[in-house]
N, C-alpha and C positions, 0 to 999 in steps of 0.2 A: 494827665497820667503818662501819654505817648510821653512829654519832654521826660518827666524824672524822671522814667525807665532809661530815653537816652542817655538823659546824665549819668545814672546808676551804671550804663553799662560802661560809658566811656571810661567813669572813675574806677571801675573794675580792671578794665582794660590796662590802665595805663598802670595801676596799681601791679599788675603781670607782669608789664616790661621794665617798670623800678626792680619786682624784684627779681627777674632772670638777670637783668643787668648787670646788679650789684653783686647778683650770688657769684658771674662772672669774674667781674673784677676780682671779687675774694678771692675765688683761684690764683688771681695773676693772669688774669687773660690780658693781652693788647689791645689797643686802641680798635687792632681790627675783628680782634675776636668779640669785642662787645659789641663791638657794630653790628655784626653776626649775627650776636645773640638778640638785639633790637629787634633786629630786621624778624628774625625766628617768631617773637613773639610778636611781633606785629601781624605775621601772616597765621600762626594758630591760635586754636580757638580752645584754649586751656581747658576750658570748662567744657566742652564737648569731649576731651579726648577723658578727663576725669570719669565722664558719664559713659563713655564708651567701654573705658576701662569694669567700671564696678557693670556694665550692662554684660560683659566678656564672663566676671566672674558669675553673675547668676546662671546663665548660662550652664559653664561648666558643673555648677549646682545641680541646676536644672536637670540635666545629661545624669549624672550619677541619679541623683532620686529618682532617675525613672527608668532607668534601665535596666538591664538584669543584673545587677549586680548593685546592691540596696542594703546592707546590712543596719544596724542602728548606729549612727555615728555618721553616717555617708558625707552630710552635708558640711559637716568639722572640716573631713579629713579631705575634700575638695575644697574646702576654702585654703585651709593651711597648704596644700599644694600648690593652688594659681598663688598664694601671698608668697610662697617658699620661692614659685618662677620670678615673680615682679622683683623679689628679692635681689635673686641671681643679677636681673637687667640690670635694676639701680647698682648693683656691687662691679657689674663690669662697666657701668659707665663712669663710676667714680676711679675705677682700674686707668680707662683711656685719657681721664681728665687729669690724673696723675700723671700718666705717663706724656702726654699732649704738653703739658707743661710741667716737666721734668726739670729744666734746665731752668727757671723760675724757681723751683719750690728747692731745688737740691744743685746749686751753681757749683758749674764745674770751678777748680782752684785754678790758679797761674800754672800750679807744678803738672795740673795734669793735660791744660792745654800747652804748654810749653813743650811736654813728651808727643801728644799729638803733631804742634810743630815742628819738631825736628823731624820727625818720620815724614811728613809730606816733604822738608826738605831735601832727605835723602830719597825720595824720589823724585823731586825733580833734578837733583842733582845729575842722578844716572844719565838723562835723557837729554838734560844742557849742553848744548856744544861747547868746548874747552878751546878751541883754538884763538883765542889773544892775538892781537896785533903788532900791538909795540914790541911783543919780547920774542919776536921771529923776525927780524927784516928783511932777510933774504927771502924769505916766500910773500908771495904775492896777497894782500888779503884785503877781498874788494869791498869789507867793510871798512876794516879803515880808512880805504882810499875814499868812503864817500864822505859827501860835503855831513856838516852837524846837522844843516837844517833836511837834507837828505836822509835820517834813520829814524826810523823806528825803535823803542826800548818799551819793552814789558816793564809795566809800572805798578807799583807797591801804592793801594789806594790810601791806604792810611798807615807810614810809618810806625812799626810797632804793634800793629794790631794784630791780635792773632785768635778772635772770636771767639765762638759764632758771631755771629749778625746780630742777634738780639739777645741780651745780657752776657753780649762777651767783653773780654778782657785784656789789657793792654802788656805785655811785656816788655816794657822799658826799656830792658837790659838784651835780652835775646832775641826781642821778636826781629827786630832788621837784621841780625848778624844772621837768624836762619832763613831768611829772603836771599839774604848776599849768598849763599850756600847754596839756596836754588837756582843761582845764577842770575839774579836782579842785580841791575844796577842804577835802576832810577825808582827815585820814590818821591811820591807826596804827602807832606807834613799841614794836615788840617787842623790849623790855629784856631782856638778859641779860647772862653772862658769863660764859668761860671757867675748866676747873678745871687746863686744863695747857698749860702755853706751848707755841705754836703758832710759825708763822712773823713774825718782826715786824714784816716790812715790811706782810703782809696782814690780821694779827689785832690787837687790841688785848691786851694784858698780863692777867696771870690775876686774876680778882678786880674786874676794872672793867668799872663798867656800861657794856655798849655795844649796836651793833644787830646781831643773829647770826639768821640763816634755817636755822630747824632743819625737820626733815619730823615726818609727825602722833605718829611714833614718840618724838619727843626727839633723837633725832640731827642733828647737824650735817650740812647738804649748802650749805649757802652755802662758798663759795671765799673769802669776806674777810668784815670784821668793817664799820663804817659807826662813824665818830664822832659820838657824838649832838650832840657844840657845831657840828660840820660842818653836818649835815642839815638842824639848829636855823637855821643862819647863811644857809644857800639858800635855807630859805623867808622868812626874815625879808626876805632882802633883794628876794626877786619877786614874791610873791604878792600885795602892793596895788602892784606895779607898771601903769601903764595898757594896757601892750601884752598883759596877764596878762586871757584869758577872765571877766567879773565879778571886775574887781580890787579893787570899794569891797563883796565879799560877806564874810562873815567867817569865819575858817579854824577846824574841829575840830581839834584834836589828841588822837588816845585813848594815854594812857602804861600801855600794859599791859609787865607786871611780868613776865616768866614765871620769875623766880628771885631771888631775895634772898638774904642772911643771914638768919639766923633772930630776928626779932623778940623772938622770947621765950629763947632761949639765948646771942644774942649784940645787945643793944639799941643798943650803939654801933656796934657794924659793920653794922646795920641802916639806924638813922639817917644814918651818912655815905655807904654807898652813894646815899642815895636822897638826901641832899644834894649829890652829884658831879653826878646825876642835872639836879638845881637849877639848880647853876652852869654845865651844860651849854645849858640852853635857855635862859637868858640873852638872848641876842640878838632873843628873843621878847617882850623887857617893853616896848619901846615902845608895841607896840597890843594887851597881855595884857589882858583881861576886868579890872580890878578897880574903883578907884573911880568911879560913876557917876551923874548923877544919881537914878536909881534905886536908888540903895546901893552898900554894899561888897560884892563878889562873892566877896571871896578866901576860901579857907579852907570853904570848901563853905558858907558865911553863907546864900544864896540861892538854892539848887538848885530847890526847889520855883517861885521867879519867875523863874528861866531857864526851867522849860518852857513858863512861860505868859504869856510875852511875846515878841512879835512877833521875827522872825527880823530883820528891816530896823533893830532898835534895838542891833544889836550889829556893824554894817556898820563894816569896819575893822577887827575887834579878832580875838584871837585865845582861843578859850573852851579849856580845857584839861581833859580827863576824865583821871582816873587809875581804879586796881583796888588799888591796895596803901594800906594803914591808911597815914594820913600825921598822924594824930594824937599821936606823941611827941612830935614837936616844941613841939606845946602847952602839952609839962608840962617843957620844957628850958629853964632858968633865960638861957643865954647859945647865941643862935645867928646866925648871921650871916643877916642876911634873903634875900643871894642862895644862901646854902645851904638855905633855908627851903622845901621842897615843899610843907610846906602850906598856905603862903603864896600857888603856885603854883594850886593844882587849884580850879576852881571848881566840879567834880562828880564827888563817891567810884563809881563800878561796882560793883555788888554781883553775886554769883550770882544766878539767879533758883531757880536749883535745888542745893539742899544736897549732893547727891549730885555735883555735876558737877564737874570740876577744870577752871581756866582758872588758870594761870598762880600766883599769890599770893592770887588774887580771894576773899573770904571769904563767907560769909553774913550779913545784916543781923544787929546785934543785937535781942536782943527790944525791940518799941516803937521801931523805926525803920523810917520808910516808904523802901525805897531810891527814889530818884528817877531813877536809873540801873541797868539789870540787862544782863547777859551769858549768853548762854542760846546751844546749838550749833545752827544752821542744822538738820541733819539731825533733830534729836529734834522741831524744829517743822514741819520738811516730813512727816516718820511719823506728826503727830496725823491725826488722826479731823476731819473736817468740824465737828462740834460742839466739838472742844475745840479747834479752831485761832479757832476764833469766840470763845468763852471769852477765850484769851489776848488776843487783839487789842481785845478789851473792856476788859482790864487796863493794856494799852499804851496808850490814849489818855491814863492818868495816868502813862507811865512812857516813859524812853526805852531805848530797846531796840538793843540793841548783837547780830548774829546771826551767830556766828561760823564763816566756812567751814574746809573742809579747807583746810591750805598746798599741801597737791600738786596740787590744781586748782582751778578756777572753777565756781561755781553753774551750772549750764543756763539758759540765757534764760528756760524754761518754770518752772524752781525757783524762781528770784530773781522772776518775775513772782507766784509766789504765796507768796513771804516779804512782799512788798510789797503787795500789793491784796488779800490775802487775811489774811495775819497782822496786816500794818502794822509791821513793823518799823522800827527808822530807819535802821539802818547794817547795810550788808553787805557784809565788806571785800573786796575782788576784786585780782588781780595784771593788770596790763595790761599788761606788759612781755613774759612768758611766754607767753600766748596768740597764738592767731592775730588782726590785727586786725580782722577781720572779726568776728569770733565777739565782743572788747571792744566795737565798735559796735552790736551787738544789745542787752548787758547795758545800755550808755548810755542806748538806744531805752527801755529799760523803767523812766526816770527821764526820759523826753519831752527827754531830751538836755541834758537842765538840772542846771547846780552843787546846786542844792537843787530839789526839786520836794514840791511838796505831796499828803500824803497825800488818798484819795478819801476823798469826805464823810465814809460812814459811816463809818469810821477814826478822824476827828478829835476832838480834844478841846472839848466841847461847855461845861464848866462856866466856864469862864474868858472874860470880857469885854472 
């Protein structure tokens, strides 16, 4: 009899958390709110709080039939009161589950988060420093005198996105033109693509590269997908606009990969995705990094003299980092040069740590200095005072890419000692999702400037 009762109870038990679970989900909760709600019923005991409940009401029974005040009716009109309260609680808690998951049950549109980002734009605009390099010469400006691999740029996490965080939305068309307005001028384009057709008006087709907002798990929580020729065509067309915060500064664009085809099982559908890729940014080769009188940039030729030449000698152009091997192309007899990537990149991203997964990003091969590394925000905030000094010693020859969580932003206090402490260059932040108050701080800790130069000891001392 002890086991069936245990069965009985476990089967009861578990029967609770299927269905708080499920009822969960129904709302639209997240992966974490059901988790939540597991955990919930795992730790109460349903059927005690039921007994406790209906023990509450006799009670209040109890209390009226026996006090002084007893008419005939008494016991009705205390029930239908405690049921009238219990009421109330279930109607505000389906009040807070509504509203808890608002942006689930009632998604904001494009038009109305697009009005939301322009207003953060025009606030950071106000607070952006304006003073440009290239179109003063006569004054002095000691960022552009500093080397490439020497600055610092507030960086746009995901091209075009302009949230929230979960069930937000991409604006193709405006989201980077109102980043370039807040005075950004580096941004990161997270490649992917879907394995199962989705809705067509808001996703791109399965199999093609596009811009998708997943969370740190892999999963999808962006509401739409972002056309890279789109995104590519907004910045082309604003960012050396004059009315554009340091419009004669020159734009980053980091192409990280976070999926492909498989290079080595399938080399042609490797190659043409990352050719679609090609012919997507397109609209970017009028002022793309390549021939100069300093040389030819393309094809990662000059990685090593991009970091060590002045930021001000590449004013206008657009320099382009990738993380995926773009060297097929090299050994492909007939290729079309606008499908050509690696034509495109004028500097490969490597890991800095073998161990760590970003996306496609690989580890250098033996005998290759990467000139570019990819390393997580957190595993550099967790060093040790002696080894964050270490690294930052390494970074003066290398540019340093330090990659945050997508579901939120660095701390002012974090990001101020990725920056003056480590020296990184790039730490990509969402400025659409936050509060903007809280994106004026992180600015603050780039002295409010498009590019801002690293502090002395930081900088790269070998180069003349």
């Amino acid at each position: 009899m002890d086991l069936l009762r245990k069965v009985g109870l476990a089967a009861k038990k578990q029967a609770e958390i299927t269905a708080l679970t499920t009822a969960t989900q129904g709302m639209g909760g997240t992966p974490e709110q059901v988790a939540a709600a597991k955990a919930l019923a795992e730790k109460v005991d349903l059927t005690q709080v039921s007994s406790q409940a209906s023990s509450g009401i006799k009670s209040v029974i109890t209390f009226f039939s026996n006090g002084f005040f007893n008419p005939p009716g008494t016991s009705m009109l205390a029930l239908a009161v405690v049921r009238g309260g219990i009421g109330l609680i279930i109607l505000g808690i389906i009040v807070f589950l509504i509203w808890y998951n608002w942006n689930k049950i009632f998604p904001p549109t494009i038009k109305e988060k697009s009005t939301e980002a322009s207003i953060t734009a025009n606030a950071l605009n106000a607070v952006v420093s304006k003073e440009g390099f290239a179109d003063i010469p006569t004054k002095p400006m000691k960022t552009g005198d500093a080397l490439f691999v020497d600055i610092q740029a507030p960086t746009i996490k995901q091209a075009g996105y302009i949230g929230p965080i979960y069930d937000g939305l991409f604006d193709q068309d405006t989201g980077a033109v109102q980043a370039l307005r807040a005075g950004f001028r580096s941004f990161v384009m997270q490649i992917d693509y879907l394995d199962v057709k989705k809705d067509g008006s808001k996703f791109a087709p399965p199999g093609i590269p596009t811009l998708l907002y997943r969370g740190d798990d892999g999963s999808l929580i962006g509401n739409n997908s972002a056309d890279i020729n789109k995104v590519a065509t907004s910045i082309a067309n604003t960012a050396f606009r004059p009315e554009i915060p340091n419009y004669t500064d020159p734009i980053i664009i980091y192409l990280h990969f976070v999926r492909t085809p498989s290079p080595v099982t399938s080399p042609d559908r490797y190659t043409d995705f990352l050719g679609k890729v090609a012919a997507a940014i397109n609209p970017l080769a009028p002022n793309h990094l390549g021939m100069t009188p300093l040389g030819t940039f393309n094809r990662q030729k000059q990685e090593s003299t991009i970091l060590t030449t002045p930021l001000k000698t590449f004013a206008g152009q657009v320099i382009i980092l990738c993380n995926a091997d773009t060297s097929p192309f090299r050994k492909m007899k007939r290729v079309n040069p606008a499908n050509d990537l690696d034509f495109w990149v004028n500097m490969r991203v490597y890991l800095n740590n073998a161990t760590d997964e970003f996306g496609v990003t690989q580890s250098p091969e033996s005998g290759v200095i990467p000139s570019a590394v990819i390393v997580t925000a957190d595993s550099l905030l967790s060093m040790t005072p002696k080894q964050m000094e270490s690294f930052a010693t390494r970074g003066k020859n290398q540019f340093v890419i330090a990659m945050t969580s997508q579901m939120k932003n660095p701390s002012s206090t974090e990001l101020s000692t990725l920056l003056q402490t480590v020296g990184v260059n790039l730490v990509p932040i969402d400025i659409f999702s936050d509060n903007v108050d809280n994106t004026k701080e992180l600015l603050s800790q780039y002295n409010n400037k498009s590019f801002s130069p690293k502090i002395a000891g930081l900088t790269n001392t070998t180069a003349t």
